[in-house]
N, C-alpha and C positions, 0 to 999 in steps of 0.2 A: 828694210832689212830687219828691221826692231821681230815688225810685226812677226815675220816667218818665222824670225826663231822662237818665236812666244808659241807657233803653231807647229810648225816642224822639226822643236831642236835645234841646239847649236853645238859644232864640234870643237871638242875640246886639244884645244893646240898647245904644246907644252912652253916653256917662258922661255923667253932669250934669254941668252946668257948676259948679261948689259957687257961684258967685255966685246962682242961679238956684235952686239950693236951700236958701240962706241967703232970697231971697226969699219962697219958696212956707211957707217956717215961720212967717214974720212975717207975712203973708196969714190961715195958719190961722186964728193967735192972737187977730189981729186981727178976723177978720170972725165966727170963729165955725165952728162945724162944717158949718151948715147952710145959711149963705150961703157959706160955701168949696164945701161941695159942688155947688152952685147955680153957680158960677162955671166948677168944673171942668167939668161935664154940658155947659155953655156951647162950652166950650172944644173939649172931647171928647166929643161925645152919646153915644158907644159905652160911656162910661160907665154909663150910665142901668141898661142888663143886666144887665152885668156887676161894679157894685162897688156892695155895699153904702152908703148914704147917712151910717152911721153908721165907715165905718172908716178912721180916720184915717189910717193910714198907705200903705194901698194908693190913699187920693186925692192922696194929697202925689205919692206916687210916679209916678201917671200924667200928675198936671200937670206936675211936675220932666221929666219924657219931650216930654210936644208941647210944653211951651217950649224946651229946647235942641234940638230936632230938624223942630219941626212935625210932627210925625207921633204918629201915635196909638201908645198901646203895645199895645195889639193889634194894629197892623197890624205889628207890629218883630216879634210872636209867634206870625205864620206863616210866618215864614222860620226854619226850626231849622238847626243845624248839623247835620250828620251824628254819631249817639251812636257811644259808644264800644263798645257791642254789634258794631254792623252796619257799622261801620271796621276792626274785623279778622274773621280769617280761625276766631277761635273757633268752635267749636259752642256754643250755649250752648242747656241745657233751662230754659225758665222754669217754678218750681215756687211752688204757693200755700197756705204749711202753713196749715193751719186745723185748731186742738186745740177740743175740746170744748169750747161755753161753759164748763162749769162749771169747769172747771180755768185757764181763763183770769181767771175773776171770782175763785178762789182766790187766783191771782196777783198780780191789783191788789190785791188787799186785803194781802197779804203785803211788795206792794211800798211800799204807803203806811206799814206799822208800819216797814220798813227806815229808811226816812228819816226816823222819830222816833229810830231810835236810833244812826243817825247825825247827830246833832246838828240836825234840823231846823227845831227851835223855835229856837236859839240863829243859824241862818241866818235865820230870817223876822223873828227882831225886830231883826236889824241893819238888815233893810230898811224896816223899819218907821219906824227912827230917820232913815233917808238919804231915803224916798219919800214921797208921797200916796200912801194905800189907793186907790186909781184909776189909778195910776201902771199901764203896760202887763207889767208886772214879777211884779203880783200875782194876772194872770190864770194863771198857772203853774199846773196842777193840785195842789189843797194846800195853796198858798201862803195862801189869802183864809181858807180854813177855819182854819188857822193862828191867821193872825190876828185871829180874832174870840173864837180860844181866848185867845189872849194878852191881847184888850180886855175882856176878860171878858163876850164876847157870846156866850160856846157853854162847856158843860162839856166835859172830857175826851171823854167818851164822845162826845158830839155832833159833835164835833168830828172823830173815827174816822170814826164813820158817813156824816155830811156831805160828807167825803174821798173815804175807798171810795166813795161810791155814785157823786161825781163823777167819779173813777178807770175805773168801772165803766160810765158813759154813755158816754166819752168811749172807749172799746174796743170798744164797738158801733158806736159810729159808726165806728172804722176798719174793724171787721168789715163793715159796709154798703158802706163807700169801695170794699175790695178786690174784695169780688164784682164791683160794678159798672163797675173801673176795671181789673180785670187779668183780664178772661173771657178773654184767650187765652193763661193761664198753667195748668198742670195742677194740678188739686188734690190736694192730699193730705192726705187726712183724719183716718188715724191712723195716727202714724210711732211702729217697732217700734223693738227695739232699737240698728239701726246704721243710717245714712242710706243704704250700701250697698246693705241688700237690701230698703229700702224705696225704690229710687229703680229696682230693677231692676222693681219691678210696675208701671211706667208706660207698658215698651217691650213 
């Protein structure tokens, strides 16, 4: 998301009112996910497409939008601002590295033992102590797996594997994102040893 708006602009959506979002929380709680959602759709059909039925926070947010504005937040997100690319007078080449699966699933796996032994276990059970395992906090890639080591619902081992391979889904699905979201970036598929003389076999 970062990225596109760096390259495409981001539209500028006016500020809730914080009364009007101190409403739509008490609404949530109150009616429920599923007649909230039922309300918003009401509100804003455009939702129906576009937001999932199940995700709280992106329906909060679109109702929080047509009550202070009337207006749909999709319609506020086809007006972009001008990006910061195409506002100045840079050159810029857009490049899309793509390393070899398997060095990449090496990676996740390398990067989920890092954050054991930086103190991981000792971060997830403080949240354990402060949250509900439901809490939006412990979708974090890790976190859940964690935590089931900690309740004693997974062994060590299980608990690696269960990690990595979520590690590992969720790097695919970027790899799928990027194809299909930056086809007009060049790719480059194995970078040598200096960015120099791999960015000279583009031109």
């Amino acid at each position: 998301m970062y990225i596109r708006t760096l390259i495409d602009g981001i539209s500028w959506i006016p500020d809730v009112d914080p009364n009007v979002a101190k409403n739509t929380k008490e609404l949530f709680f109150t009616l429920g996910i599923v007649d909230f959602y039922k309300m918003v759709a009401q509100a804003d059909p455009q939702i129906v497409d576009q937001v999932s039925p199940f995700d709280s926070h992106r329906l909060q947010r679109a109702f929080n939008v047509i009550s202070s504005t009337n207006k749909s937040i999709f319609e506020w997100r086809k007006h972009k601002m001008p990006s910061i690319l195409n506002s100045t007078n840079a050159q810029v080449q857009k490049l899309l590295i793509h390393l070899p699966r398997d060095q990449i699933y090496q990676r996740c796996d390398a990067r989920f033992l890092a954050m054991l032994d930086r103190g991981a276990l000792d971060e997830v059970g403080l949240m354990m102590s402060r949250y509900p395992l439901n809490a939006p906090i412990f979708k974090a890639i890790g976190a859940k797996q964690i935590a089931e080591y900690l309740w004693g619902e997974a062994t060590w081992e299980q608990m690696i594997e269960n990690a990595t391979k979520e590690t590992r889904h969720y790097a695919k699905r970027q790899l799928t994102w990027f194809r299909s979201k930056f086809d007009d970036f060049v790719r480059v598929d194995q970078f040598g040893q200096s960015l120099q003389q791999d960015y000279s076999l583009i031109y």
